[in-house]
Backbone as numpy.savetxt, mean C-alpha at the origin, in Angstrom:
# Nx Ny Nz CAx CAy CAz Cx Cy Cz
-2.57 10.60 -8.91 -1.33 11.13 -8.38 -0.26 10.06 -8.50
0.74 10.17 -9.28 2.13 9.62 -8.96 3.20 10.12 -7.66
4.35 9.08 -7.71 5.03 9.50 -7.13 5.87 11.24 -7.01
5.85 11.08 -8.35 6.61 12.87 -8.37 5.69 13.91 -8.17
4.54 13.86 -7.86 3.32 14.67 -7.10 3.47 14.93 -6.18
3.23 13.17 -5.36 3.58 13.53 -3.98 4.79 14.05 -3.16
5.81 13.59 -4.22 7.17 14.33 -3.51 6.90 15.99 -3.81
6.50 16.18 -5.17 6.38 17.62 -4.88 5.38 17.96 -4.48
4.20 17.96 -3.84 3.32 18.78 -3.16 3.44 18.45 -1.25
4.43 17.62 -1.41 5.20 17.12 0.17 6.19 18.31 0.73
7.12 18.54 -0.38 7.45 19.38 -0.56 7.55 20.96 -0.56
6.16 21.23 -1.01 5.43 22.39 -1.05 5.19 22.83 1.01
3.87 21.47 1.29 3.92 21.63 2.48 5.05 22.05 2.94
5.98 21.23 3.17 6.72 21.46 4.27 7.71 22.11 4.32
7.72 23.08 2.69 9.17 23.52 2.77 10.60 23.11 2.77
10.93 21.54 2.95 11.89 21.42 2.20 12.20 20.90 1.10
13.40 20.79 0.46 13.76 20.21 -1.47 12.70 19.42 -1.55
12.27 19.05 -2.36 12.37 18.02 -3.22 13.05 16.80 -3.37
14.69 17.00 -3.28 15.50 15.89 -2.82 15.72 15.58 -1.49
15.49 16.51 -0.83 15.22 15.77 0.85 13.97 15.18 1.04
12.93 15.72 0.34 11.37 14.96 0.62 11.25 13.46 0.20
12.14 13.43 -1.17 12.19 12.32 -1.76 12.75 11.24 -0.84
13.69 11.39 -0.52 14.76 10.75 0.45 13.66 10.27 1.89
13.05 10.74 2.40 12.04 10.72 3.39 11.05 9.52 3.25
10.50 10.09 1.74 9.24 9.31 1.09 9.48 7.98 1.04
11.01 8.05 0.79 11.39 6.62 -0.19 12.12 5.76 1.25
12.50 6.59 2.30 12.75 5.82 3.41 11.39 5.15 4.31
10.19 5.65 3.82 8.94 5.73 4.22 8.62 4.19 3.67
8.68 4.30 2.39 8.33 2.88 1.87 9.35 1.81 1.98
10.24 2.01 1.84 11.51 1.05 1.96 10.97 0.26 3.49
10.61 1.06 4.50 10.39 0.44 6.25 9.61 0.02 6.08
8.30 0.34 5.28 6.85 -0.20 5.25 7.60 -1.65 4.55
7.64 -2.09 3.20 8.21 -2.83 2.67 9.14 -3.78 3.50
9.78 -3.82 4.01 10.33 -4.12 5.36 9.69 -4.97 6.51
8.82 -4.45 6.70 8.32 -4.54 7.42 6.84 -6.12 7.17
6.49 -5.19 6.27 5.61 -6.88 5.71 6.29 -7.45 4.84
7.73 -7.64 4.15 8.37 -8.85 3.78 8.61 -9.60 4.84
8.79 -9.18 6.20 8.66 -10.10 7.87 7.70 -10.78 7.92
6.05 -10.62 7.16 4.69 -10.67 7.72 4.21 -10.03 8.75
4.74 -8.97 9.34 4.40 -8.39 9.91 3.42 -7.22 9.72
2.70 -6.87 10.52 1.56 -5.90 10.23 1.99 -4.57 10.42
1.34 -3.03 9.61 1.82 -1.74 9.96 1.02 -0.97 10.28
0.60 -0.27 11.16 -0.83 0.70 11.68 -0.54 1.90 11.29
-1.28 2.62 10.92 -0.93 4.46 10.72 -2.29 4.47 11.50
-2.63 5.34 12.23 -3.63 5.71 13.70 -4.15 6.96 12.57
-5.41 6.39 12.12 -6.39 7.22 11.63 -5.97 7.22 9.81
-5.59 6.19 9.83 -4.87 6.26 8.18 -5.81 4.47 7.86
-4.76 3.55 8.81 -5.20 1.93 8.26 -4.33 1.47 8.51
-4.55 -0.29 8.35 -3.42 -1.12 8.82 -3.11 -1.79 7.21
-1.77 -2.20 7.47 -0.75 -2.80 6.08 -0.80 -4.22 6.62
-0.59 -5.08 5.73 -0.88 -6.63 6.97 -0.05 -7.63 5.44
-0.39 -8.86 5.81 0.20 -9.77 5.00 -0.81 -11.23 5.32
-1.11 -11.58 4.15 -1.94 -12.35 4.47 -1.56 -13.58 3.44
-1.89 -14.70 4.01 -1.34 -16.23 2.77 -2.41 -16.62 2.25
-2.12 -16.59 0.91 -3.09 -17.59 0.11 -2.73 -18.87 -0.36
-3.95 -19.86 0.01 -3.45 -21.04 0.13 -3.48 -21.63 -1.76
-2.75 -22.26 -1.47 -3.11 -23.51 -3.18 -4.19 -23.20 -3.40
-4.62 -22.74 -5.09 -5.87 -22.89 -5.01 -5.99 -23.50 -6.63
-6.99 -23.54 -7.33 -6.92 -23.79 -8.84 -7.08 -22.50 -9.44
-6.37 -22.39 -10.55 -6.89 -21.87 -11.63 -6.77 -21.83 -13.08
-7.44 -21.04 -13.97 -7.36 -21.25 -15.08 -6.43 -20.14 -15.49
-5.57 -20.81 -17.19 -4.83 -20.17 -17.57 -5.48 -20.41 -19.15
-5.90 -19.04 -19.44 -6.39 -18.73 -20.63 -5.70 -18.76 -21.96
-4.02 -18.49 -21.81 -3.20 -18.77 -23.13 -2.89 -20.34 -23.24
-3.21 -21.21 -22.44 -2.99 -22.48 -22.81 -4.49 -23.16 -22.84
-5.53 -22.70 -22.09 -6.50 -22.99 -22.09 -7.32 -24.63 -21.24
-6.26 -24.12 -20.14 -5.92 -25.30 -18.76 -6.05 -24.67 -17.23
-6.89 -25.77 -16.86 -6.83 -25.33 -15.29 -5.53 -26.14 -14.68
-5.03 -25.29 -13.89 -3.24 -25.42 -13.02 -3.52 -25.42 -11.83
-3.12 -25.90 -10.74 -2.86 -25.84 -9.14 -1.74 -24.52 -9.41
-2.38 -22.89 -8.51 -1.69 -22.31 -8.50 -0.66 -22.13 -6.36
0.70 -22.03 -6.82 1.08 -22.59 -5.56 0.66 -21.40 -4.46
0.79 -21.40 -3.42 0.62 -20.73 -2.09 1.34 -19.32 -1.73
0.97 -18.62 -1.85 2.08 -17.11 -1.84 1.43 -15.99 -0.56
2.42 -14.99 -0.63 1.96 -13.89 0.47 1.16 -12.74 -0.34
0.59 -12.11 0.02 -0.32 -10.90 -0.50 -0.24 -10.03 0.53
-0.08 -8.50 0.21 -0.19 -7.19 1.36 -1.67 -7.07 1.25
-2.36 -6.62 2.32 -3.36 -6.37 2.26 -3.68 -4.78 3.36
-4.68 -4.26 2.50 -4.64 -2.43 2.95 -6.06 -2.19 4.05
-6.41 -2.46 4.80 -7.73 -1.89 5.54 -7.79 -0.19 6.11
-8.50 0.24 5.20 -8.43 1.61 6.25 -8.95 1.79 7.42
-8.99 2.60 8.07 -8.99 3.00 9.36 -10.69 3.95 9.58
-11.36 3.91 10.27 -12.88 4.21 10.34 -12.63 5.53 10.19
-11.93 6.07 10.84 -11.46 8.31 10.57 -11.57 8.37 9.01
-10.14 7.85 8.26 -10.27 7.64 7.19 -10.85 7.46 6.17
-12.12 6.51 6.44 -13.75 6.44 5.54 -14.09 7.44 6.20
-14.32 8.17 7.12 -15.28 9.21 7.50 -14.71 10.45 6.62
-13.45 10.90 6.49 -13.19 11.85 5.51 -13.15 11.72 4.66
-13.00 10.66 3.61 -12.91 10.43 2.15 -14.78 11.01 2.36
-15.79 10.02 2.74 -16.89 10.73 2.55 -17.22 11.82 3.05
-16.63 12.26 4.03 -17.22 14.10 4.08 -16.56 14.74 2.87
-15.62 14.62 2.62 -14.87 15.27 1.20 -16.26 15.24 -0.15
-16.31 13.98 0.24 -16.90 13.46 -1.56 -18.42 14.08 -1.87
-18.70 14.54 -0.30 -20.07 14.84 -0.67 -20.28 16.45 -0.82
-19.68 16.89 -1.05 -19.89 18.67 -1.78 -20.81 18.92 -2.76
């Protein structure tokens, strides 16, 4: 599924445009986004938490020069779902 899926089967649900769903969707991610450029963490209750986590200096190799580099220290989002969440992906999967 891409984005223009979910706007249109968002859509579908709920009955309105397309360009209002979009507008919604995209205010949806813009706050999420937002929200962990702070480092701050995001919960959806029965969905998972959005978080931000640092990775420190570490080494690695770079294969087009064929050299190990000190790569520097950066932020990463990180996704945990929520225990509801694994419980329906596998009731789904098992048909």
């Amino acid at each position: 599924m891409n984005k223009e899926q979910l706007i249109s089967g968002m859509a579908e649900k709920t009955g309105k445009t397309k360009t209002e769903t979009k507008k919604i969707i995209e205010s949806i991610f813009d706050e999420l986004t937002s929200v962990l450029s702070e480092e701050k963490s995001f919960t959806i209750t029965s969905f998972g938490n959005f978080s931000v986590v640092k990775r420190e200096r570490r080494k690695g190799f770079n294969p087009s020069i064929e050299k190990f580099m000190m790569l520097p220290p950066k932020l990463k989002p990180r996704f945990k779902t929520s225990e509801i969440l694994k419980e329906k992906i596998n009731k789904n999967g098992r048909k």
